[in-house]
C-alpha positions, 0 to 999 in steps of 0.5 A: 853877772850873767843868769841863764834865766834872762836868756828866756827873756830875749828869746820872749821878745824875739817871739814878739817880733816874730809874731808880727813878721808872720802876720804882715807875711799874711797880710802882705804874701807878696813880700818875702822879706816879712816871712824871712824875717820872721822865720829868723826871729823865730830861729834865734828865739829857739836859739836862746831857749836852747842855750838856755836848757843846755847850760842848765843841764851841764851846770846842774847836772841833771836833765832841765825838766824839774819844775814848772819854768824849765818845763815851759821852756822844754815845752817852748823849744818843742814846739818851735821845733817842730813848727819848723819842721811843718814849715819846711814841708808845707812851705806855708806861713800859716803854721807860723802865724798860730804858732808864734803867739803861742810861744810868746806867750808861753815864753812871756808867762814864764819869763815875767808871770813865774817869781825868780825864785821858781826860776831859777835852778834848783837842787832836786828833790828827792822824788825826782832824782831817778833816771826815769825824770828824763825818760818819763818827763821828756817823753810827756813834754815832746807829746804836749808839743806835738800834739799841740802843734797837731791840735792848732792845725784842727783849729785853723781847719774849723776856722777856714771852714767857718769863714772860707769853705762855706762862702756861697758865692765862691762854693756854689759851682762845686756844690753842684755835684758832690759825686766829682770831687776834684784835686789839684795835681801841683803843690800850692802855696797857701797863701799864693794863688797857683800859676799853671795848674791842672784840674782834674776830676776822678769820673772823666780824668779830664784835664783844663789848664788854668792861667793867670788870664782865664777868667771862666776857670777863676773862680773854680781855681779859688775855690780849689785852691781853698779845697787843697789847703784844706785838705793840707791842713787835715792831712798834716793834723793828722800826721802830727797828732799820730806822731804824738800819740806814741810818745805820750803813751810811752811817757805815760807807761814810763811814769807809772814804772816811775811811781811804782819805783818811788811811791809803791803803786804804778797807778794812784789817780793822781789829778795830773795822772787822771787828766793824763789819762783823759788826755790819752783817751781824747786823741785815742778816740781821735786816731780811731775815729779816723782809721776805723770809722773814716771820719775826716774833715771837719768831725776830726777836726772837732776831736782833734781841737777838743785836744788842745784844750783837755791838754792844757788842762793837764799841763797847766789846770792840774798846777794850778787848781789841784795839789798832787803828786806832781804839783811840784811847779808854782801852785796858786 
């Protein structure tokens, strides 16, 4: 007899598998057919977890958020999701080589860690049947996905800036001058070199073209094409993170409207409630860093990776550490 929960199972190895694919992509970028391969993997692993939170909503009759298992696989979807969607506009790899480990642990840990009596669908209970489970719950769910896909991209940031950026021998002829920075006017790919490109600096606006041959502009084509990845990655840090602040300060309005219509108080500092808060607080520092005080680079990215684990902390920490109003999922 078939089981909606084993659906999660195969989409845990489709995740594996596209792990590895996107980590050969990176160290093989010549050959497309690991990338292609992997991005399906990952396509047919969000496929499953899909099919998986649809036929629970039909059969059940409720939105699939009610516990702890239906949420990593809400969660799961999400991030994939959207994993996608950077992809299609960055045309990068690298997104996928973080994002897929990420999923495959989340897809394993609720597949093989959580009892099947947790995962298995369940009557609600009486707190949760309320129209506000699938505005408030939804809205929390779809901002831990985008902000984590935000925050990783602030990790990979310090971690290129670690192991690249300051490389001496490749940075020392732009560290020459720190009053001309330059810009790369075509788009790269990430993990290919540029062709034909042109450089250009914003004092003179003098151009240079660069080609395969020319070997006194190659070393100052490498360190550019560092410099522009680096600059893709903050930018879309940042568009992402922006992008999820809202929905989590919807969810988290929407679940004290909640609490005020089940438990009589909007506010109870609850452990999940105040490390939602915490969490809140840590990427409104982070926005506001960045659009009043001009931080970029790397000070955001710090923010911006202090985020991803403050939101695992309310997530997953909260669970399983503290008891609560909300530790309806598996408590140790």
């Amino acid at each position: 007899m078939f089981y909606d929960y084993q659906l999660p199972v195969v989409a845990c190895f489709f995740f594996f598998g596209a792990m590895i694919f996107y980590w050969l992509s990176l160290a093989f970028p010549k050959k497309t057919f690991t990338f292609s391969v992997g991005k399906t993997l990952a396509i047919g692993g969000n496929f499953f977890l899909m099919i998986t939170l649809l036929s629970r909503w039909i059969k059940e009759g409720y939105f699939p958020l009610s516990n702890l298992y239906e949420s990593l696989l809400f969660l799961s979807w999400g991030i994939s999701t959207l994993h996608f969607f950077v992809e299609s506009q960055t045309k990068s790899r690298l997104l996928g080589s973080i994002s897929t480990p990420l999923l495959f642990f989340l897809s394993g840990f609720s597949s093989f860690t959580l009892p099947i009596e947790m995962q298995k669908a369940l009557p609600l209970v009486p707190s949760l049947q309320s129209n506000w489970l699938m505005m408030h719950v939804s809205m929390m769910m779809v901002s831990y996905a985008t902000l984590i896909i935000g925050s990783l991209l602030s990790i990979l940031y310090l971690f290129f800036i670690q192991f690249l950026v300051r490389e001496k021998t490749t940075n020392s002829f732009l560290l020459q001058d720190e009053n001309q920075p330059f810009s790369f006017e075509k788009k790269i790919n990430p993990i290919g070199s540029p062709s034909v490109g042109v450089v250009t600096t914003q004092d003179s606006f003098s151009t240079a073209k660069i080609s395969p041959g020319d070997e006194k502009l190659s070393t100052f084509s490498n360190s550019n094409s560092k410099l522009s990845l680096l600059q893709t990655i903050d930018i879309w840090s940042y568009r992402i993170i922006g992008l999820g602040f809202p929905f989590l300060t919807i969810g988290i309005i929407s679940g004290a409207v909640w609490a005020n219509e089940a438990w009589g108080s909007y506010w109870s500092w609850d452990p999940k409630e105040t490390w939602a808060l915490i969490t809140w607080l840590v990427f409104a520092i982070y926005l506001h860093s960045r659009l009043l005080k001009g931080w970029q680079g790397e000070k955001a990215a710090f923010l911006g990776s202090c985020g991803f684990f403050v939101i695992w902390i309310c997530y997953l920490g909260v669970n399983f550490l503290g008891k609560g109003l909300h530790s309806y999922g598996w408590v140790l």
